[in-house]
C-alpha positions, 0 to 999 in steps of 0.5 A, a space after each residue: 951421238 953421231 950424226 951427217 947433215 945432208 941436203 938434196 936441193 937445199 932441203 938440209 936435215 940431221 941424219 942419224 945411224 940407227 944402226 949403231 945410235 939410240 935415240 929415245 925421243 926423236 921429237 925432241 931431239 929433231 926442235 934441238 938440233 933443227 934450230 939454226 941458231 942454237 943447234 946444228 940447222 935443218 928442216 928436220 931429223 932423219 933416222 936411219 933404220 932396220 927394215 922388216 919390209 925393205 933394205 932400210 927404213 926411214 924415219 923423219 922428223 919436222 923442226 917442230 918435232 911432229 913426224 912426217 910420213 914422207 920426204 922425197 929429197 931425204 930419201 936421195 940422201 938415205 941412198 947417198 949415205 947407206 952406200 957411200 958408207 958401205 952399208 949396201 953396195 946394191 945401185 937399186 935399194 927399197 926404203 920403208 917409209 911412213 908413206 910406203 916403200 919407195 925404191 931408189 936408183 943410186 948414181 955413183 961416180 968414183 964410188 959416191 953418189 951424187 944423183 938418185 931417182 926416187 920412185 914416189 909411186 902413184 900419186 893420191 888424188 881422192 880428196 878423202 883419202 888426201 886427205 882435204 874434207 871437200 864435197 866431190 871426189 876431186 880438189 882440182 883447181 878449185 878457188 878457195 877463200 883464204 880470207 882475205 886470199 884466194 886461191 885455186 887449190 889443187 889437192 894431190 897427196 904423194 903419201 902426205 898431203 899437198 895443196 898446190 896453187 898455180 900462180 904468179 909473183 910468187 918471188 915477192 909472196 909473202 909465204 909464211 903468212 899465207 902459207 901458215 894459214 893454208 897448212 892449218 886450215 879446216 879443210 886439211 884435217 892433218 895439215 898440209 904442205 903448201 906450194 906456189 908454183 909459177 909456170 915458166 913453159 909446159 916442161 918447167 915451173 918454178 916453186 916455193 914451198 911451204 912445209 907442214 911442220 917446217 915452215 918454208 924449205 930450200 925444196 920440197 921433192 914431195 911438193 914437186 912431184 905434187 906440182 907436176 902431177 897437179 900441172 899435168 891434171 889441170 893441162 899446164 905441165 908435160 907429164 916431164 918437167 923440170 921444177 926449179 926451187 929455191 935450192 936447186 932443180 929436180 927432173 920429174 916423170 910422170 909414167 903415163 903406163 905405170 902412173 908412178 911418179 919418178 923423181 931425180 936429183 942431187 943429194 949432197 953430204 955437209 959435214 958430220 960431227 957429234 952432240 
């Protein structure tokens, strides 16, 4: 099997040709090849597919192998893979994911991309639908037991959920002890990714994130778009902001007529081989 490793901002995964590859049991080819030590090191498994609704679809896997719906950073690199290999020429392309059709913005210089913005849609905010079993319509900066920790929890889902927690220290966190229990805690029925965000100005914070599935990554696009909707709700981000992550910086707009949240980075190719 074919395969490219990829990385938007660090948020490194597999990428598979569905088109010429079969892969039976992604599941278990996403643990194999995720392990950064016994395989080839990622978040996670990216399949590249037909599409009934889109150009392409998108399939993605976490390093434990659970599917995801959605993955903002892995979208970019889909971008970047379809047209640097010839299998679009079009700048504006649809992608059919779990989390629902996105289209993305190419950026190619000397024929590759390097940049694409993402259109995230508009962002999920009924607790409900999230989705986190909470008793009014909204999770807003709302102060959660932890046991021991504490935290004000916004809950936003940005087609999976998020659970986002201003704060500060977050360098020093401790994020896989407090972010595991955060992901698997009651009130989150189907997990949740987790993000420590630190406000630097109104246009830009910094996080660390803790991935449903994945454990902490370089970059969550996802998770950023969650911040900055969080921060714009709870009156400490501009509706634009810079969000900085461990890999690297991604540039969000919050569209105040379209509510739709739009996303620009990097997306960068590793290298390619075969298993």
């Amino acid at each position: 099997m074919k395969f490219t490793k990829m990385h938007g901002a660090g948020n490194d995964y597999v990428y598979v040709n569905g088109f010429e590859e079969k892969v039976e049991n992604p599941e278990e080819l996403s643990i194999i090849v995720s392990d950064r030590h016994k395989g080839i090191g990622s978040d996670g498994l990216v399949l590249i597919l037909p599409s009934e609704t889109g150009d392409f679809r998108m399939r993605m896997f976490n390093a434990d192998g659970s599917e995801a719906q959605m993955c903002g950073n892995a979208t970019r690199c889909i971008g970047k893979y379809v047209y640097d290999r010839g299998l679009t020429n079009k700048e504006t392309i649809s992608l059919e994911t779990k989390g629902g059709v996105k289209i993305l913005k190419l950026y190619p210089v000397n024929g590759k991309v390097e940049r694409v913005t993402v259109d995230m849609g508009e962002p999920i905010t009924e607790a409900k639908k999230v989705p986190v079993t909470w008793s009014e319509e909204k999770l807003i900066d709302q102060v959660i037991d932890f046991q021991p920790e504490k935290y004000a929890v916004t809950a936003v889902s940005m087609g999976n959920p998020h659970a986002v927690i201003f704060t500060q220290g977050i360098d020093t966190m401790d994020i896989e002890k407090i972010g595991r229990k955060i992901e698997t805690h009651p009130m989150f029925p189907e997990k949740t990714n987790v993000e420590f965000v630190e406000v630097l100005s109104r246009d830009h914070a910094k996080m660390r994130v803790w991935e449903r599935g994945s454990g902490e990554t370089q970059a969550c696009g996802t998770g950023a778009c969650a911040t900055l909707v969080a921060g714009v709700l709870t009156g400490r981000l501009n509706r634009q902001a810079t969000i900085s992550l461990l890999g690297g910086d991604l540039e969000l707009d919050w569209n105040a007529e379209t509510h739709h949240v739009f996303m620009t980075g990097p997306a960068v190719e590793v290298f390619s081989g075969e298993i």
